[in-house]
PASEBA-1860 file (N, C-alpha, C; in nm, 3 decimals):
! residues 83
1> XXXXXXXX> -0.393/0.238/-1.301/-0.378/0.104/-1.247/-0.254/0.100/-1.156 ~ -0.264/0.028/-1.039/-0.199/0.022/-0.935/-0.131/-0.113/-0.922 ~ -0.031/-0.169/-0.972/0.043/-0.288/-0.940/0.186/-0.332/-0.861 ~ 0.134/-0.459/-0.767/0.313/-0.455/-0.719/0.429/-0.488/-0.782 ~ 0.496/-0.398/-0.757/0.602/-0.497/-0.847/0.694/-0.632/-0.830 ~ 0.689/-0.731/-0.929/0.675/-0.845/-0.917/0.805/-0.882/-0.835 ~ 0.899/-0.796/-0.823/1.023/-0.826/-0.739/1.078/-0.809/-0.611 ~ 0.947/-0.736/-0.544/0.919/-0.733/-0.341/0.886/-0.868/-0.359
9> XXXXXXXX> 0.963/-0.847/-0.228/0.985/-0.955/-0.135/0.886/-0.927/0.024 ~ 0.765/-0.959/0.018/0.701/-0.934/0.137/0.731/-1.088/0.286 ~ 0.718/-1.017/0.394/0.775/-1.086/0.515/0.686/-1.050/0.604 ~ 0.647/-1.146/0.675/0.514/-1.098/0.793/0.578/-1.210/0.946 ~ 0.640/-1.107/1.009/0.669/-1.123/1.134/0.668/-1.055/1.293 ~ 0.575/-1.133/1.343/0.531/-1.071/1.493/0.445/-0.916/1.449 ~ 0.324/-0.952/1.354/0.225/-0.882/1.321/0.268/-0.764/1.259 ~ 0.404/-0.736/1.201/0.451/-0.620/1.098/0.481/-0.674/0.932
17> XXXXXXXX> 0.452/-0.580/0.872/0.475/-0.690/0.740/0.584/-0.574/0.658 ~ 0.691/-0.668/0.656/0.837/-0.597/0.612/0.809/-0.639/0.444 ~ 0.874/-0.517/0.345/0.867/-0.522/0.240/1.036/-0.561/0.189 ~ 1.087/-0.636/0.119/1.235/-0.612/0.098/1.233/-0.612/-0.080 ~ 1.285/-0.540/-0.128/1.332/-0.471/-0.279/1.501/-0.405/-0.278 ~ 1.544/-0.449/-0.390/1.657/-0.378/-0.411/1.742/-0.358/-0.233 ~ 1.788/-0.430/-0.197/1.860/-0.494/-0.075/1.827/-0.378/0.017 ~ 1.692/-0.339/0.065/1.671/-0.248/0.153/1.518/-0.320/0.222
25> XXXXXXXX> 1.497/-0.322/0.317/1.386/-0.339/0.402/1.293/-0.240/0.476 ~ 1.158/-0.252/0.441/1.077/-0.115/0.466/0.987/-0.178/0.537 ~ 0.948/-0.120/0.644/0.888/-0.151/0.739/0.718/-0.095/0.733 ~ 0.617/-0.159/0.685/0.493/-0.082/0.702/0.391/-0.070/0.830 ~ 0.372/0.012/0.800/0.311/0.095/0.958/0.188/0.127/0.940 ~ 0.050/0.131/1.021/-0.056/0.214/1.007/-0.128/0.191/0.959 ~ -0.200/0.258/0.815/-0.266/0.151/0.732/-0.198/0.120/0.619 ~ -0.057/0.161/0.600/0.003/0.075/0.489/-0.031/-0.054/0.442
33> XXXXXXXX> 0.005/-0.138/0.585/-0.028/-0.315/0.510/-0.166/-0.288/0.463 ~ -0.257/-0.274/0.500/-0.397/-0.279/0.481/-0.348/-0.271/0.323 ~ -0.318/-0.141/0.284/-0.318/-0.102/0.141/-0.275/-0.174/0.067 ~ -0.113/-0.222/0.134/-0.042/-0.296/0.024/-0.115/-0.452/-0.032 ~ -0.168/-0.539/0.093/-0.242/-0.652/0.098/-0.368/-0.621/-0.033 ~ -0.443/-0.502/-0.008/-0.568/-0.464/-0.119/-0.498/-0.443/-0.275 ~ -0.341/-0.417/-0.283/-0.333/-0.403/-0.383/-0.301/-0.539/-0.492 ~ -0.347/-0.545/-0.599/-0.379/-0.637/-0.695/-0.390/-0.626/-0.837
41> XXXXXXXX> -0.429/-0.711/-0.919/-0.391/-0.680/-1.026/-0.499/-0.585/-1.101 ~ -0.509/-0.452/-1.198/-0.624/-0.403/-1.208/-0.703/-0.323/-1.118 ~ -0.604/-0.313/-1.006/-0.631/-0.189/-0.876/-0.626/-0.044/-0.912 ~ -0.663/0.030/-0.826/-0.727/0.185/-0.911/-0.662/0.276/-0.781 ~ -0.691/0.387/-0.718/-0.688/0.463/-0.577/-0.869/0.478/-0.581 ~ -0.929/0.460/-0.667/-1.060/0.450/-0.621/-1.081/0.339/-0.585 ~ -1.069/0.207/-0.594/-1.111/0.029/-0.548/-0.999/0.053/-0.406 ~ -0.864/0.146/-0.394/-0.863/0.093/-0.255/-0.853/0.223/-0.176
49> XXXXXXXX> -0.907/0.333/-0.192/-1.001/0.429/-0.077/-1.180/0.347/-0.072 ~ -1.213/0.319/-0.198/-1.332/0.230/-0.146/-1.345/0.124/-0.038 ~ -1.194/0.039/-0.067/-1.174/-0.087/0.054/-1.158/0.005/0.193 ~ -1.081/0.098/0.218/-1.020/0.192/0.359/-1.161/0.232/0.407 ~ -1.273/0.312/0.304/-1.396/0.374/0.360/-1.473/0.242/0.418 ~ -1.479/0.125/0.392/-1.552/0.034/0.416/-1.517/-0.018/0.523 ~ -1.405/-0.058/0.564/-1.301/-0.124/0.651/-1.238/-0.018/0.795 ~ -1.254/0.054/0.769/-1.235/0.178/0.883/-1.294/0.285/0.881
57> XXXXXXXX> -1.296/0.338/0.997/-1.408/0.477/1.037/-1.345/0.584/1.026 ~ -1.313/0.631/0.931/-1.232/0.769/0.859/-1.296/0.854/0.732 ~ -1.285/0.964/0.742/-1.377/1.052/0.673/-1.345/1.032/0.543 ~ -1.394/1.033/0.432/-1.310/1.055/0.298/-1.228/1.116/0.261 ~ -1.199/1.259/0.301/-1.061/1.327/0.291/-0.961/1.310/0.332 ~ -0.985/1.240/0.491/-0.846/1.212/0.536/-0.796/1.089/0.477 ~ -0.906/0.967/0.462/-0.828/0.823/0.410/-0.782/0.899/0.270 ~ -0.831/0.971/0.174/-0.811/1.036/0.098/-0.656/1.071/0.029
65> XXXXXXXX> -0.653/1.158/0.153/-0.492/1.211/0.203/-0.415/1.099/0.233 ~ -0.437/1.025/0.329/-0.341/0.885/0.333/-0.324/0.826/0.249 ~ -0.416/0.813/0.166/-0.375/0.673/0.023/-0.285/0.747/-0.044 ~ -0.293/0.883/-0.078/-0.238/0.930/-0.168/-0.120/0.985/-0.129 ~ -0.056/0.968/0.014/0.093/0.966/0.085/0.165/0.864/0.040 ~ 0.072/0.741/0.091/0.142/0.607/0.098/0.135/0.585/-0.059 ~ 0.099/0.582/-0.159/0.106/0.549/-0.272/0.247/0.644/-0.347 ~ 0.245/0.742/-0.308/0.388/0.809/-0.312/0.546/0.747/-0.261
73> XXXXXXXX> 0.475/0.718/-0.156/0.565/0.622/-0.025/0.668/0.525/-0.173 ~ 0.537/0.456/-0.166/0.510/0.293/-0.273/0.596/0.346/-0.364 ~ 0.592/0.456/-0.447/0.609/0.478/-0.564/0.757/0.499/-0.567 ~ 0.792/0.600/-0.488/0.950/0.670/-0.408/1.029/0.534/-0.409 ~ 0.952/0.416/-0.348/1.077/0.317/-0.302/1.083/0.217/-0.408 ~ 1.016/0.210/-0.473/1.006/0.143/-0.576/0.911/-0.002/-0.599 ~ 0.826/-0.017/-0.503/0.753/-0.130/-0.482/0.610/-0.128/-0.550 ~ 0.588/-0.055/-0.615/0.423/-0.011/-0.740/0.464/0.006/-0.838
81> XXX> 0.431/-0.026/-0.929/0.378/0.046/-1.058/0.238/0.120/-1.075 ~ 0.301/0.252/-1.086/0.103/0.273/-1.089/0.124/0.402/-1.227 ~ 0.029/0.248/-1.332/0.004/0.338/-1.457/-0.083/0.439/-1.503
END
């Protein structure tokens, strides 16, 4: 299970959506927002490579490979819990 943690601070300005945690600001890029927006309560990496395969024209290995960067990303900075 994939959850945010309840103490980001998300910011959506001039179509970038800034994350702020622990007095640092992270800037998401690419398909990050996509991801972070899909993530919810009871989220999996299977419910959101299912949302990426549906929503964009990318093979399964590569969205594959991306979720499982950016969920590292997530994890590194401290903005997921993923149990």
């Amino acid at each position: 299970m994939i959850e945010k943690n309840p103490f980001v601070t998300e910011k959506y300005q001039d179509n970038n959506l800034f994350l702020i945690y622990n007095n640092k600001v992270h800037i998401l890029t690419g398909i990050a927002p996509f991801i972070w927006e899909n993530i919810g309560v009871g989220s999996t990496k299977e419910n959101l490579l299912s949302a990426i395969l549906v929503n964009f024209e990318v093979k399964p290995k590569k969205a594959n490979k991306d979720l499982e960067k950016i969920i590292k990303k997530f994890e590194r900075i401290g903005v997921i819990i993923n149990n």
